[in-house]
VOVOLUM-726190 format. One record per residue (C-alpha): x, y, z; residue number from 1; residue in one letter. Coordinates in pm, 1 decimal. Layout:
% residues N
+----------+----------+----------+-----+------+
:       px :       py :       pz : pos : code :
+----------+----------+----------+-----+------+
:        X :        Y :        Z : NUM :    A :
...
+----------+----------+----------+-----+------+
//
This chain:
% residues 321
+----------+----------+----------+-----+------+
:       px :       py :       pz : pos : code :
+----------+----------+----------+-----+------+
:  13029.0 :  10163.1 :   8298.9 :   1 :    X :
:  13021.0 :  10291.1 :   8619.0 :   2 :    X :
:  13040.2 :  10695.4 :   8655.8 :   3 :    X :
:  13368.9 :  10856.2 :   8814.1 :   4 :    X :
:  13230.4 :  10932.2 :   9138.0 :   5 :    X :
:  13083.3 :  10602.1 :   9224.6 :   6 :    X :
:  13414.4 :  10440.7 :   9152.4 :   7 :    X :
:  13631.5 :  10724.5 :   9355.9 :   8 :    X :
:  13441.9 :  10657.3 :   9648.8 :   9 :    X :
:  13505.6 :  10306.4 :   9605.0 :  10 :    X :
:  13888.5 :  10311.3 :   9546.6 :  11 :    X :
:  14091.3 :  10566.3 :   9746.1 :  12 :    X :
:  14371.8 :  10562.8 :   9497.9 :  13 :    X :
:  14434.4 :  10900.6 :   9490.1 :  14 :    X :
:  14599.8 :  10917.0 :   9864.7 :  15 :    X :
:  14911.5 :  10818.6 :   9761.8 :  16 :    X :
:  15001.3 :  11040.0 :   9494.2 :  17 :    X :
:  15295.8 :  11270.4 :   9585.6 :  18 :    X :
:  15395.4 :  11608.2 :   9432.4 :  19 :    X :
:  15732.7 :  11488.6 :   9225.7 :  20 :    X :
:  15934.7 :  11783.7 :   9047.3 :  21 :    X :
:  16324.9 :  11690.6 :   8952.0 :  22 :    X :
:  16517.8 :  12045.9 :   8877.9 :  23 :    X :
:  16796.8 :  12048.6 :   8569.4 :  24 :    X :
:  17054.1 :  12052.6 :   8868.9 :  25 :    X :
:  17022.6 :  11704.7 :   8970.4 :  26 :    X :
:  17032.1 :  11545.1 :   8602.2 :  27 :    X :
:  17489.2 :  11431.8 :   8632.9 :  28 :    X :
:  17671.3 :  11456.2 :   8355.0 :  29 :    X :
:  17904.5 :  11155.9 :   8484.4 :  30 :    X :
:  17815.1 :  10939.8 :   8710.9 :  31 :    X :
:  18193.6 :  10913.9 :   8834.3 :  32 :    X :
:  18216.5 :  11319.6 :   8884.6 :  33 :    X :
:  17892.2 :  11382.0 :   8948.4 :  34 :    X :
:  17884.2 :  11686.2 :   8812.0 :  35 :    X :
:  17549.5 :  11859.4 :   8700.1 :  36 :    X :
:  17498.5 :  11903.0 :   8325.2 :  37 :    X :
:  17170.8 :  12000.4 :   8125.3 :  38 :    X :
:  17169.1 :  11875.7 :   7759.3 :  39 :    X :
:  16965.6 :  12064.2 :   7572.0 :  40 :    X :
:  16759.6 :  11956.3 :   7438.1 :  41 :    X :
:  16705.4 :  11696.0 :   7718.5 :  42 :    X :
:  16696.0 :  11404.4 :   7522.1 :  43 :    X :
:  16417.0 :  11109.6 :   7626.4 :  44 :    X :
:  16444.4 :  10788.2 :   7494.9 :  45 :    X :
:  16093.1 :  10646.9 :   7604.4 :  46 :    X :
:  16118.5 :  10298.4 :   7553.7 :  47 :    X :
:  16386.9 :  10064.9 :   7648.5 :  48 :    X :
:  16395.8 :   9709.2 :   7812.8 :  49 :    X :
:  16556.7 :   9691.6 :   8155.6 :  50 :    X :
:  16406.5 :   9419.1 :   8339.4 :  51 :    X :
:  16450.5 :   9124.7 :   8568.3 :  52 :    X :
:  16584.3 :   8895.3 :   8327.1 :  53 :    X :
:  16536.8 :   8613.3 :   8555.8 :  54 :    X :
:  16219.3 :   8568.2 :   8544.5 :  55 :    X :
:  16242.1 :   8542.3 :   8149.8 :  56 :    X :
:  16109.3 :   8189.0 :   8036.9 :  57 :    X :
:  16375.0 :   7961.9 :   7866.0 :  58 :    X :
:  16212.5 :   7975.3 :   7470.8 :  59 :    X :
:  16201.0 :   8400.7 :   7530.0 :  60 :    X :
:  16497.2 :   8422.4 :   7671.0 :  61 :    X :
:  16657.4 :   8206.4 :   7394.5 :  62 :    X :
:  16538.5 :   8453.6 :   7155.2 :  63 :    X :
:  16671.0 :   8747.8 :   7310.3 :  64 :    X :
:  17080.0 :   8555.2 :   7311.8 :  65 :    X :
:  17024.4 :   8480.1 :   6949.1 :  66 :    X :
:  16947.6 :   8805.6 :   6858.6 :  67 :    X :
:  17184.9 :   8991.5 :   7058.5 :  68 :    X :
:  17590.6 :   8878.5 :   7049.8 :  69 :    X :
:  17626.1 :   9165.5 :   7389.7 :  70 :    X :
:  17362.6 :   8965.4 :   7607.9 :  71 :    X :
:  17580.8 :   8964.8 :   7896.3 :  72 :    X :
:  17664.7 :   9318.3 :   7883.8 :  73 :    X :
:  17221.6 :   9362.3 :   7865.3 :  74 :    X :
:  17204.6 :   9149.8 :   8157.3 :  75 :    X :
:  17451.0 :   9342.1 :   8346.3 :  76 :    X :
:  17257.2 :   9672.2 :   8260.5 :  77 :    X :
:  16991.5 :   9496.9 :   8431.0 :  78 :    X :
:  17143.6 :   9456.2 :   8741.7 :  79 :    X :
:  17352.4 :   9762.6 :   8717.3 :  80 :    X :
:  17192.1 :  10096.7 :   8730.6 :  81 :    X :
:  17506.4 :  10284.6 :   8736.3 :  82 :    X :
:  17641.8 :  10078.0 :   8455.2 :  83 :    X :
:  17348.6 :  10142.5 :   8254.0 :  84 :    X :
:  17342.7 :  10532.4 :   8316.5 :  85 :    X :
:  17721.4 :  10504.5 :   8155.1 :  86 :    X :
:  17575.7 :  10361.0 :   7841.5 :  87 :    X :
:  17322.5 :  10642.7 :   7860.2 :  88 :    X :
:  17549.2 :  10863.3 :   7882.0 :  89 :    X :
:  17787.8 :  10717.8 :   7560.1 :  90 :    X :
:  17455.5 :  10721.6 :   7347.3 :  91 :    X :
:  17424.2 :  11109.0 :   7395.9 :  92 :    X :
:  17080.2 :  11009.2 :   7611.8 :  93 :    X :
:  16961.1 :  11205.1 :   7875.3 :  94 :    X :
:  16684.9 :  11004.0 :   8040.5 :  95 :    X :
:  16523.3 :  10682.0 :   8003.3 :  96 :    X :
:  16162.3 :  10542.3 :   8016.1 :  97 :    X :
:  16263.4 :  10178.2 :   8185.0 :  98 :    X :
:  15946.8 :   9956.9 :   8042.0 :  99 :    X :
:  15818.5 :   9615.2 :   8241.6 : 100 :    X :
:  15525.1 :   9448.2 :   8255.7 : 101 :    X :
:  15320.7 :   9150.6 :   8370.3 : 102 :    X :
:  15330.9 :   8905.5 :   8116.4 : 103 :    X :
:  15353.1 :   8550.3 :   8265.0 : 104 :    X :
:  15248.8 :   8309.1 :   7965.3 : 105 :    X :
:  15427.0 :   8463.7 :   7744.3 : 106 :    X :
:  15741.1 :   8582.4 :   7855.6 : 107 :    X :
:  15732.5 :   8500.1 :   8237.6 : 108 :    X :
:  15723.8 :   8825.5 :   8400.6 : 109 :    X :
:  15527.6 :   8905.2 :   8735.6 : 110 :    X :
:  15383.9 :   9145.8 :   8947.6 : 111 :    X :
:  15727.7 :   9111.5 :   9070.1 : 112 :    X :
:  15810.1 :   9385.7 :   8807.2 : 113 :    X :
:  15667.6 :   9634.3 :   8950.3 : 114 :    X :
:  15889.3 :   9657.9 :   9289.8 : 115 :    X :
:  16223.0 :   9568.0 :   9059.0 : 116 :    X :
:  16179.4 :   9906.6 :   8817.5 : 117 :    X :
:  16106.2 :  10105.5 :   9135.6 : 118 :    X :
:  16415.7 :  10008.6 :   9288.9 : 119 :    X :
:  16626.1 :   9996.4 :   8996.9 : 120 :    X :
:  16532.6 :  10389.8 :   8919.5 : 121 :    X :
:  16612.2 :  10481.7 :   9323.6 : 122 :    X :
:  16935.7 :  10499.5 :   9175.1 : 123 :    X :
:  16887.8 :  10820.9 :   8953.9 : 124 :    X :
:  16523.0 :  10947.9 :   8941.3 : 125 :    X :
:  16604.2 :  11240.5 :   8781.4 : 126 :    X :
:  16707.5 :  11012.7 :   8440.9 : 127 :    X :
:  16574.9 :  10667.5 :   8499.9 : 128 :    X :
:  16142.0 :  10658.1 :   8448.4 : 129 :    X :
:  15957.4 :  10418.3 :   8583.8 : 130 :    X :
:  15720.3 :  10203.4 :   8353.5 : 131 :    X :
:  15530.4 :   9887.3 :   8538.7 : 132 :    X :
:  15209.5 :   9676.9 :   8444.8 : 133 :    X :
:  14885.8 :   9532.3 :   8588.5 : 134 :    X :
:  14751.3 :   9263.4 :   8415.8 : 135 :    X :
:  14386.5 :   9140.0 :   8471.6 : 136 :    X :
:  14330.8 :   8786.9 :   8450.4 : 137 :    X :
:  14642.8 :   8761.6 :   8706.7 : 138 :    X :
:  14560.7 :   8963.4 :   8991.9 : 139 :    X :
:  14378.0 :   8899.5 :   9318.8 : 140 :    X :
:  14270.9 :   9207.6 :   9413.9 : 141 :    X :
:  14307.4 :   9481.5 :   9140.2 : 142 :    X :
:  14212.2 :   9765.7 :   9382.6 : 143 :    X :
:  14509.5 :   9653.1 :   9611.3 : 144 :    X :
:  14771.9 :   9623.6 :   9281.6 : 145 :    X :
:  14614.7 :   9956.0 :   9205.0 : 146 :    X :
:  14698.7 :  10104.1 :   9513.0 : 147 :    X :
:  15068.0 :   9941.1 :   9492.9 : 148 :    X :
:  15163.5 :  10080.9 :   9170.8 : 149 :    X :
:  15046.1 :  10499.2 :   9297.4 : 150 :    X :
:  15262.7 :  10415.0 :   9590.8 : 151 :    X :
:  15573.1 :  10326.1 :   9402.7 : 152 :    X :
:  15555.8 :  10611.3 :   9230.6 : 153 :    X :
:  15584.4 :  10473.1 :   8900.7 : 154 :    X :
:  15555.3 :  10686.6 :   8592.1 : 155 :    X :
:  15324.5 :  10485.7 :   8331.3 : 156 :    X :
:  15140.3 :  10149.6 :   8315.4 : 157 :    X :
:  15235.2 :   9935.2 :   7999.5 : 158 :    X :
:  14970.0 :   9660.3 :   7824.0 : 159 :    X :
:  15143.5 :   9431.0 :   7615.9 : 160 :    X :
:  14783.7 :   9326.1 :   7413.8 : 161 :    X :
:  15004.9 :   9048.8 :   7230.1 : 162 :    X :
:  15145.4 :   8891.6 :   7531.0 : 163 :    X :
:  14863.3 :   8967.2 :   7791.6 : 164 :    X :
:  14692.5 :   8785.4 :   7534.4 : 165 :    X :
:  14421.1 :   9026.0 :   7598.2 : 166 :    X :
:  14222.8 :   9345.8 :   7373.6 : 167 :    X :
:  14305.3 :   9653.5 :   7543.4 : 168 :    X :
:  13867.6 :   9722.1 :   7547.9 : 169 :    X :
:  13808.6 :   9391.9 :   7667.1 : 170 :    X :
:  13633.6 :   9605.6 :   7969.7 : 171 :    X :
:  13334.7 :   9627.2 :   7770.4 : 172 :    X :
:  13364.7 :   9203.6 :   7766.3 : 173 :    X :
:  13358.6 :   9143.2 :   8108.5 : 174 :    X :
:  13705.0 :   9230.1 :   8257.8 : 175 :    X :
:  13610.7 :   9501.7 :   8481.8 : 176 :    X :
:  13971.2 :   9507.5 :   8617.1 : 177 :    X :
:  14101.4 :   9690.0 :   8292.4 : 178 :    X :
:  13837.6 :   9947.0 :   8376.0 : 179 :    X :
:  13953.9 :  10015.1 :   8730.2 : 180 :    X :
:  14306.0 :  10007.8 :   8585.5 : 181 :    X :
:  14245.9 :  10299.9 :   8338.1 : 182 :    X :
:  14048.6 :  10467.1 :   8555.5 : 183 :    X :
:  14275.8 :  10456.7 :   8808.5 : 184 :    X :
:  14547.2 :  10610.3 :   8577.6 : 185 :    X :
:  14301.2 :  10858.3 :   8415.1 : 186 :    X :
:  14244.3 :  11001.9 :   8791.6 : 187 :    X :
:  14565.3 :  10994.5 :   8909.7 : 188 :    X :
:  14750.1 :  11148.5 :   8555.0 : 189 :    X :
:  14974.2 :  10846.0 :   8500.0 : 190 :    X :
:  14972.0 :  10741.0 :   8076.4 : 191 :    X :
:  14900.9 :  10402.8 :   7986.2 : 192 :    X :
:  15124.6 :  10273.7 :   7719.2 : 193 :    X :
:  14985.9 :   9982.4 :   7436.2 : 194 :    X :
:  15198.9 :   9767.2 :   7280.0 : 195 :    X :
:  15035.5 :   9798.1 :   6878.9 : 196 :    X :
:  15226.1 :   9538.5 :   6643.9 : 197 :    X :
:  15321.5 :   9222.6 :   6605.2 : 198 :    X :
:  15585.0 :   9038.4 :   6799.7 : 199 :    X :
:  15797.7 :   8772.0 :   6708.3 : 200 :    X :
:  15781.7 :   8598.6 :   7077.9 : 201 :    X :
:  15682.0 :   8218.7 :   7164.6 : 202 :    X :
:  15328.9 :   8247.9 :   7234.8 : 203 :    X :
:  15309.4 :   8581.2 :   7124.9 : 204 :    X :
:  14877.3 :   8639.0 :   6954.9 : 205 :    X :
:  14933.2 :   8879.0 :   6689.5 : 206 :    X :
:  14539.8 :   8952.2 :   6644.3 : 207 :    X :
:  14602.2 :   9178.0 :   6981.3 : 208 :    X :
:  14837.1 :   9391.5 :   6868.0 : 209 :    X :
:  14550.8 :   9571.4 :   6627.6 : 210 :    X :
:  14554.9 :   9961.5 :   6775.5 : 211 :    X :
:  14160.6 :   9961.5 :   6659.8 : 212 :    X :
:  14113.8 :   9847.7 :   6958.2 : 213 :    X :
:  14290.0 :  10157.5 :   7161.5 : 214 :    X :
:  13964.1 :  10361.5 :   7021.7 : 215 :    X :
:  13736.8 :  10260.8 :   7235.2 : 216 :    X :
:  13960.1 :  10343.1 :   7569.0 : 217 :    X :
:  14053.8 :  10657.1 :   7399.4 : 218 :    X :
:  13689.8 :  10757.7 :   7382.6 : 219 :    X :
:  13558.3 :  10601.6 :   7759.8 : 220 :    X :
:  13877.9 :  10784.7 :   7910.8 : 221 :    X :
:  13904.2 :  11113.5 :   7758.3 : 222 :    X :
:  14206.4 :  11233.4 :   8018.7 : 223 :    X :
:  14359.6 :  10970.7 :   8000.5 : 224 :    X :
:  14736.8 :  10988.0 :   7889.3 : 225 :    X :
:  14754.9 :  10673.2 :   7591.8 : 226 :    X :
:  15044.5 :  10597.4 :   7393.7 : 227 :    X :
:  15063.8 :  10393.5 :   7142.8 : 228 :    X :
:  15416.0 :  10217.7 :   7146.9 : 229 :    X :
:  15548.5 :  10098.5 :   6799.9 : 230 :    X :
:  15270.9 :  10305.8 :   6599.6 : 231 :    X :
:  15156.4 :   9942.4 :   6478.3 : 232 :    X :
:  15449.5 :   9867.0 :   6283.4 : 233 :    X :
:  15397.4 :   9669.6 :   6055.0 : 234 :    X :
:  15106.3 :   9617.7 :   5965.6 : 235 :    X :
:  14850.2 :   9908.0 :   6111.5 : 236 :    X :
:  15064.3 :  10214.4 :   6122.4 : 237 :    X :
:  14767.1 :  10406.0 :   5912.2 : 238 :    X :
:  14504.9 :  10305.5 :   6200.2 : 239 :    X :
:  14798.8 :  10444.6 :   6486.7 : 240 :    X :
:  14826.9 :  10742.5 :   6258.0 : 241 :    X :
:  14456.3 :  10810.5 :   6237.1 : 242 :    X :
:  14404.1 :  10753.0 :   6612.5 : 243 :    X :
:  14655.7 :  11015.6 :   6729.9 : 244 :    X :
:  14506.1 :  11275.4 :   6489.2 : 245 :    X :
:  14132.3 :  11168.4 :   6590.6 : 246 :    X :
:  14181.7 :  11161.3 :   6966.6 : 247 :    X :
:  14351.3 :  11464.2 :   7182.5 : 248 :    X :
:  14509.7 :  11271.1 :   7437.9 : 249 :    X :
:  14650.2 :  10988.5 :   7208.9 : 250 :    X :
:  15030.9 :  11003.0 :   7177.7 : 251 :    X :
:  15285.2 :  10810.6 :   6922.1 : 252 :    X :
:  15565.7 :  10616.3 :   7001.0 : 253 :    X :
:  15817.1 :  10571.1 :   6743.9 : 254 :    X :
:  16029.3 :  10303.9 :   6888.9 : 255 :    X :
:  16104.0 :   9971.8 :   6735.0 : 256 :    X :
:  16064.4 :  10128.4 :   6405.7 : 257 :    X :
:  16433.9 :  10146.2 :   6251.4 : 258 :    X :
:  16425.9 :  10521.4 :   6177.6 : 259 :    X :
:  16532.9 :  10483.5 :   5785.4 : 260 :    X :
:  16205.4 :  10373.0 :   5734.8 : 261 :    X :
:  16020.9 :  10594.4 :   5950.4 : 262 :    X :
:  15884.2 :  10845.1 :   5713.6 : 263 :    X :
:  15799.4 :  10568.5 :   5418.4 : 264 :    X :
:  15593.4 :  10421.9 :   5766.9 : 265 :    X :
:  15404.4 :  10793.4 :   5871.4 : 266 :    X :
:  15520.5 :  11007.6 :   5568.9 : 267 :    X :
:  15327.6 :  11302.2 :   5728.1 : 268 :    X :
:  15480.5 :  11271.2 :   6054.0 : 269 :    X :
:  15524.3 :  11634.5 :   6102.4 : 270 :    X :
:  15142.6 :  11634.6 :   6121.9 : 271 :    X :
:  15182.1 :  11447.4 :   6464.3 : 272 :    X :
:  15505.6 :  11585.0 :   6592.9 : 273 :    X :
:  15389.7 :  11771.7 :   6882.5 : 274 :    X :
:  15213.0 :  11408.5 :   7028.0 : 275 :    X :
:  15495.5 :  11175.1 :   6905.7 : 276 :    X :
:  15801.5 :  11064.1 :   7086.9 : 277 :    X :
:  16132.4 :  10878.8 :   7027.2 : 278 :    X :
:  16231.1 :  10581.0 :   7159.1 : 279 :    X :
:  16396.2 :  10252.3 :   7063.1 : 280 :    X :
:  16244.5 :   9967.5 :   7192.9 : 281 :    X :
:  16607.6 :   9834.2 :   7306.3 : 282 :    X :
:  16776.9 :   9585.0 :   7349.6 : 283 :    X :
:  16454.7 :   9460.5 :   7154.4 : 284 :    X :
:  16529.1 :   9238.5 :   6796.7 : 285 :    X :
:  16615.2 :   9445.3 :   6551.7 : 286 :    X :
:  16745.2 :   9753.4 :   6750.5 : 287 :    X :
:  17144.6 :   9711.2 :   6731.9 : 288 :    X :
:  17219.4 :  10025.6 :   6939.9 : 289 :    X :
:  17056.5 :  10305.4 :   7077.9 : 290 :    X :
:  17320.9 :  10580.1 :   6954.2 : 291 :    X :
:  17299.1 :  10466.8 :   6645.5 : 292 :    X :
:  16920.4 :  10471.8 :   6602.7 : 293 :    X :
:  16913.7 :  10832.3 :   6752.3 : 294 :    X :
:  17205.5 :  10935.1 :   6489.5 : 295 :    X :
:  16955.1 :  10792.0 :   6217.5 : 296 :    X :
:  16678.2 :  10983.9 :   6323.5 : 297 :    X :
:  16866.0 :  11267.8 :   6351.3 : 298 :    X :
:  17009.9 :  11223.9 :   5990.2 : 299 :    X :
:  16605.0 :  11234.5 :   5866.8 : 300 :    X :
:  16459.2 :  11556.3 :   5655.1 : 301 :    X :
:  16298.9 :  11681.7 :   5966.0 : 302 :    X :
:  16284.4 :  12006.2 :   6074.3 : 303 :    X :
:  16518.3 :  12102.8 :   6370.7 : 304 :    X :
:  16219.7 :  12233.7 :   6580.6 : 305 :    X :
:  16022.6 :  11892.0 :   6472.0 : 306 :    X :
:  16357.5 :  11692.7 :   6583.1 : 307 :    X :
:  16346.8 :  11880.2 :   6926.4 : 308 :    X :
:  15962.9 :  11826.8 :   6960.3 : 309 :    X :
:  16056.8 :  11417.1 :   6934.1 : 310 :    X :
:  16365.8 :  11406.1 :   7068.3 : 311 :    X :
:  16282.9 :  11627.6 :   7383.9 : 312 :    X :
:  15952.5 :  11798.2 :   7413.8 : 313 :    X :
:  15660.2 :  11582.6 :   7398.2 : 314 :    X :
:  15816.2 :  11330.4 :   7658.3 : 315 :    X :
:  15906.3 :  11679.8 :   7890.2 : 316 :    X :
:  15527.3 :  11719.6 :   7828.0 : 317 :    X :
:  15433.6 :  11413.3 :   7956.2 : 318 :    X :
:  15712.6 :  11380.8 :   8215.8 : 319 :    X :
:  15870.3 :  11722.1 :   8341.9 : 320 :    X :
:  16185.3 :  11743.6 :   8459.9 : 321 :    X :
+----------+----------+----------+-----+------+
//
């Protein structure tokens, strides 16, 4: 594996990284008054599903109707910012992590996802986060897509293991790309989130989703920002829970877990509070609503301070307002 310096002389990815600070006063409490309102705490919800739905293949996107009787109201989220930041607003949620990635066997999404979230956020910065995707076997020129994602702007890379059909080390294998992508990310402070679970897609290889396989990046890219989304659920959610404890900068994300059976899944979640962060993996299957999931993990036997750590802190960590 090539050393830092060799490959920052190579790729000049750095240039186009921009000092980004958003101040309490520009966060609206309606979109219709616009006046300014802090919650407090300032709720994130890292992981929800706004994307361009028409690139979704037919069998995917048949899943997603059967599973959800409000699909049209989803798909006009997608196209709507400001309709979406109303939801946000009814589900007592503050800002919102807006995942995509490239994914074309599986589900059908692009490169093409990259420019859509950065748009789509232009609308409200301040509560809308940017989340877009490399993938390796379907790129060209990964020092280019590199480049593209610093000068969006976006806010974290996801791999989707599962539906990349891909292991998230298969660096040390031969795909050198997923080395410049992390290191890319490492040197420029931008987290890479993992898909770890199953999923119940078309096409969909289950033997990815295995967070084992997160250990190696955590320990070839010690700065690098990693979290691991779905905590394995549910079948590995011991191996997600050993990895945060084991490696400093390796985060938990709680989403797509319903929240009543959180604690039997990481019964000594306290442990990990100050690395672990809600979100709900909506409209995913099995995630109804997003107020409701945050009313059921706020009716849990944690701690207030551990609720605000969750709820609030660990993503301000990550992402400052």
């Amino acid at each position: 594996m090539p050393g830092r310096g060799a490959w920052m002389r190579k790729c000049r990815c750095t240039r186009y990284i921009r000092p980004y600070t958003i101040t309490p006063d520009k966060i609206p409490a309606n979109l219709n008054s616009g006046e300014p309102k802090l919650r407090n705490p300032l709720i994130t919800d890292c992981h929800i599903h706004i994307q361009p739905m028409e690139m979704i293949k037919p069998q995917a996107l048949e899943l997603m109707k059967k599973k959800r009787p409000n699909f049209e109201q989803i798909v006009e989220f997608c196209r709507s910012p400001k309709a979406f930041l109303k939801f946000l607003d009814a589900a007592g949620v503050d800002r919102a992590m807006l995942i995509n990635y490239v994914a074309p066997e599986v589900i059908g999404f692009t490169s093409g996802v990259n420019q859509f979230v950065a748009d789509y956020v232009q609308e409200n910065p301040a509560r809308l986060l940017s989340c877009g995707s490399l993938h390796p076997r379907h790129t060209t020129n990964v020092l280019a897509d590199v480049e593209q994602i610093l000068r969006l702007g976006l806010k974290m890379i996801k791999i989707h293991p599962p539906h990349q059909l891909l292991f998230p080390n298969d660096y040390l294998s031969g795909a050198k790309e997923l080395e410049i992508i992390y290191r890319a990310a490492e040197a420029n402070g931008v987290p890479v989130m993992f898909h770890t679970g199953t999923s119940i897609f078309p096409g969909a290889r289950n033997k990815y989703g295995d967070p084992i396989y997160v250990d190696d990046v955590a320990v070839d890219f010690p700065k690098l920002k990693i979290l691991l989304a779905h905590g394995g659920r549910p079948l590995w959610m011991q191996t997600a829970f050993f990895l945060v404890r084991r490696h400093p900068n390796v985060y938990l994300d709680i989403s797509g877990i319903p929240p009543k059976t959180l604690l039997k899944y990481f019964p000594r979640l306290e442990e990990i509070a100050d690395k672990t962060l809600f979100g709900t993996d909506w409209p995913g299957p099995g995630v109804p609503d997003i107020k409701k999931n945050l009313d059921e993990f706020r009716a849990l036997p944690l701690s207030a301070a551990v609720q605000q750590q969750i709820l609030s802190k660990t993503a301000l960590s990550l992402w400052p307002a």
